[in-house]
C-alpha positions, 0 to 999 in steps of 0.5 A: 569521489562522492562529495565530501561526507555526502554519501548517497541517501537513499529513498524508501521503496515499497513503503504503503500508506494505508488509509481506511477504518480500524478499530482505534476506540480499543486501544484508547482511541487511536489517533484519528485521521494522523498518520501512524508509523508501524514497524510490526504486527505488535506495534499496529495492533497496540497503535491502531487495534485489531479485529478479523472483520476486515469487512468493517476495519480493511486497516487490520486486513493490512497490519495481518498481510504486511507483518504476518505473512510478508514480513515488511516494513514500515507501514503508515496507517491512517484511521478515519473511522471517527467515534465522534463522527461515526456512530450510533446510539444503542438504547436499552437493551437486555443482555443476558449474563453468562458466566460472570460476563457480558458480551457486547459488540467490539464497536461498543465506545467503552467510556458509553456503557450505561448499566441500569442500576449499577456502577462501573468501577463498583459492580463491573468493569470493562474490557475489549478482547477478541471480537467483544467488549466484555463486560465482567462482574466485579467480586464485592458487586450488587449483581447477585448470582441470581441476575441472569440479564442486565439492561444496558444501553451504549454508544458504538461505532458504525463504520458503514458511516464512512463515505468516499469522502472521508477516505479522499478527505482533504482540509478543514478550514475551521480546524485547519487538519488535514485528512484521509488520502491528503495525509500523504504529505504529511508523512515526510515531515513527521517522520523522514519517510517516503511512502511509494505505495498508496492503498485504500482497501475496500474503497480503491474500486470507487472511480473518484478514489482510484482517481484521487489516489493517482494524482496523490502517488503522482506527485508527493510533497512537491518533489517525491515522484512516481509512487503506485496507487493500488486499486482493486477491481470491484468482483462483486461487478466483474466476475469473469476476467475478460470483462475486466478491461471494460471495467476498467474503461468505464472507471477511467482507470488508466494512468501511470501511477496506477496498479490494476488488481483482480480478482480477491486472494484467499488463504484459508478461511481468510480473503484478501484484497488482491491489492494488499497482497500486491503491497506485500509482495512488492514490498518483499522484492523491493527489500530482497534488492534494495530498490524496486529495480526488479519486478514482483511478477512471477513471484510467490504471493501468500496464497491458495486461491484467486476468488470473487467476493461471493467466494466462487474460485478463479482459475486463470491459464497462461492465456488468460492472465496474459489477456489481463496483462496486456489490457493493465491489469495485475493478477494472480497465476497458478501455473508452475511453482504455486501462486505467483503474483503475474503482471508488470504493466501498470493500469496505463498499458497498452495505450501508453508505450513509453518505455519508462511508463510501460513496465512498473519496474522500470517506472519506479526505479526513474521515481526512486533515482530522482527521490535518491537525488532529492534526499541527497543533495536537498542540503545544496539548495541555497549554496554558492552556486559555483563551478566547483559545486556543480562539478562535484554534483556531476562527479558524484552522481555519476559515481552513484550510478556507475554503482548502480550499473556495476550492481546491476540494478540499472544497464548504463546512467549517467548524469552531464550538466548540458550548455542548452540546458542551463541558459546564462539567464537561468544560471544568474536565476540559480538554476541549475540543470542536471540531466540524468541518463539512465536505463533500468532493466526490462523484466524478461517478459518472455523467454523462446528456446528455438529447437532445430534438428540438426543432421550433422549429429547423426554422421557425428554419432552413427558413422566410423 
């Protein structure tokens, strides 16, 4: 039996940390550079803003993508886009009255508007909707129905400000904060979770961010192994897809923990970083089985077209998207069934042939058994090391993991506490090792029917 009141705990999978801008000024400031939990599309919106300039605000391509067409959760937002930090003075200005309102850019700071001559409160208000910040006339105003234009100055956001150093981000010495991508450590003890997948949309591109996101996914709070970094190869540089390897090579891109993407998707009139979608979809499949035992190549994607950022389309056969899978490289195949997400080597292939790293399935589900055991029996730390304990420990995980193996998610495991690996020295340390066999499922990467004529029918079929 599983130890008493100790059932198994667990881990998150497919959970994103999205770091990025967002407009957070018209939602009354969004906490900037804190990490946000959202469960739905309404709940981001309200908590981080919205707008369809994802050029601008990538965090709004994600809460579009995540809840509206993959419909999972949760995600964790982190907004650097600070209006302390990143904006710009309009002066005075006419803008014309239309209507009874002014529109004014959506990155316009609400508290900064300055109307020549007339009051907030008394002779307009404000107020964000859609794309705009709208200034409206009040009914017992000074602006008569005469005035056609108003001079206005303000202070706005710009979010071309942001550098690669906000998005990596780090600690403040003086405010004692942390920021950007470092926030990642900061989610568990705020709120339970553990996010497996790391993205940053519009920046993963860049070789030091691609980077710093692998070492973050490498290791999370000091024990939480073998998240995903999401990078998106940059189309505006590689637009042929055999050019993508080298790019890849000049990037350095190719560790473990690190999902290549090319090129964009679309649906519609909008585009997509391949590797937000990635996101939602490894999300879904991770949801539909309950770990990320299964891959998500080979598996809807919410999509009508693979295309490069000048919006030329991608069509790729088999033997193209196969070409960018054996160099590390996940892509999108229209072949049989509509656009199906095709790939399961992470950026690591094909220099690295260890099984366990050589497939993102595999590789994740050796993360999500260790993150389980962690979550598990964190609450044993520090108790009497005895016999006892340690037999209960073996029991126990070797249950979990035969129902595992029953349920299919892995082929065999097992868990043995080895004499050579628990010296008496380490023992009388409190150390104690437990060494885990397991063997997730391959996916089936190819699938052969070999077809043989055979005579034998003929005599069978033909003859008396």
């Amino acid at each position: 039996m599983y130890l008493p009141g100790k059932l198994p705990v667990t881990a998150d999978s497919g959970v994103p940390f999205v770091v990025g801008a967002a407009p957070g000024h018209t939602v009354g400031g969004s906490k900037v550079n804190e990490p946000i939990m959202c469960q739905n599309y309404a709940e981001a919106v309200s908590a981080m803003g919205y707008s369809d300039d994802w050029g601008k605000y990538p965090i709004c391509e994600m809460i579009y993508s995540q809840f509206k067409l993959y419909g999972v959760s949760p995600v964790i937002f982190v907004n650097v886009l600070d209006p302390q930090k990143h904006k710009a003075t309009h002066a005075e200005t006419e803008y014309p009255l239309i209507d009874g309102q002014v529109k004014l850019p959506l990155e316009t700071l609400q508290d900064s508007v300055k109307v020549t001559g007339y009051t907030a409160g008394e002779d307009f208000d404000l107020f964000y909707e859609g794309e705009n910040l709208i200034l409206e006339v009040l009914e017992e105003s000074k602006i008569t129905a005469e005035t056609t234009e108003l001079t206005i100055a303000f202070e706005a956001v710009d979010p071309s400000l942001i550098s690669e150093n906000d998005i990596i981000g780090g600690f403040d010495t003086n405010t004692k904060k942390y920021s950007g991508l470092e926030l990642i450590d900061r989610v568990f003890p705020k709120y339970g979770i553990v996010c497996d997948l790391i993205l940053a949309p519009g920046w993963s591109h860049k070789s030091t961010v691609a980077a710093v996101m692998a070492a973050k996914a490498a290791t999370i709070n000091g024990v939480f192994h073998e998240g995903k970094a999401l990078i998106d190869v940059d189309t505006t540089e590689v637009t042929f897809y055999s050019d993508v390897p080298a790019w890849k090579k000049k990037q350095n891109i190719n560790n473990k923990t690190q999902i290549l993407c090319w090129p964009l998707f679309g649906l519609g009139d909008r585009v997509f970083h391949a590797s937000v979608q990635t996101a939602g979809r490894m999300g879904l499949t991770d949801s539909d089985n309950g770990c990320p035992a299964e891959s998500p190549s080979n598996k809807l994607l919410q999509i009508d077209r693979a295309c490069l950022a000048d919006g030329t389309e991608v069509l790729l056969d088999l033997e193209n998207a196969n070409y960018l899978n054996s160099n590390g490289v996940v892509t999108a195949l229209n072949f049989i069934g509509g656009y199906v997400l095709w790939g399961n080597e992470p950026a690591c292939s094909p220099a690295d042939t260890d099984v366990k790293n050589y497939f993102i399935p595999v590789s994740r589900m050796f993360g999500w058994v260790a993150n389980s055991l962690v979550l598990t029996y964190w609450s044993k730390v520090d108790k009497k090391m005895t016999r006892r304990l340690i037999d209960s420990i073996v029991d126990s995980v070797n249950i979990w993991l035969n129902d595992l193996v029953s349920e299919e998610k892995l082929l065999g495991g097992r868990v043995e506490f080895r004499e050579d690996e628990n010296s008496t020295i380490s023992l009388m340390a409190g150390k104690a090792v437990f060494h885990i066999y397991m063997t997730p499922p391959s996916p089936m990467k190819e699938c052969e029917f070999v077809l043989e004529y055979d005579v034998d029918y003929v005599s069978a079929a033909l003859t008396a």
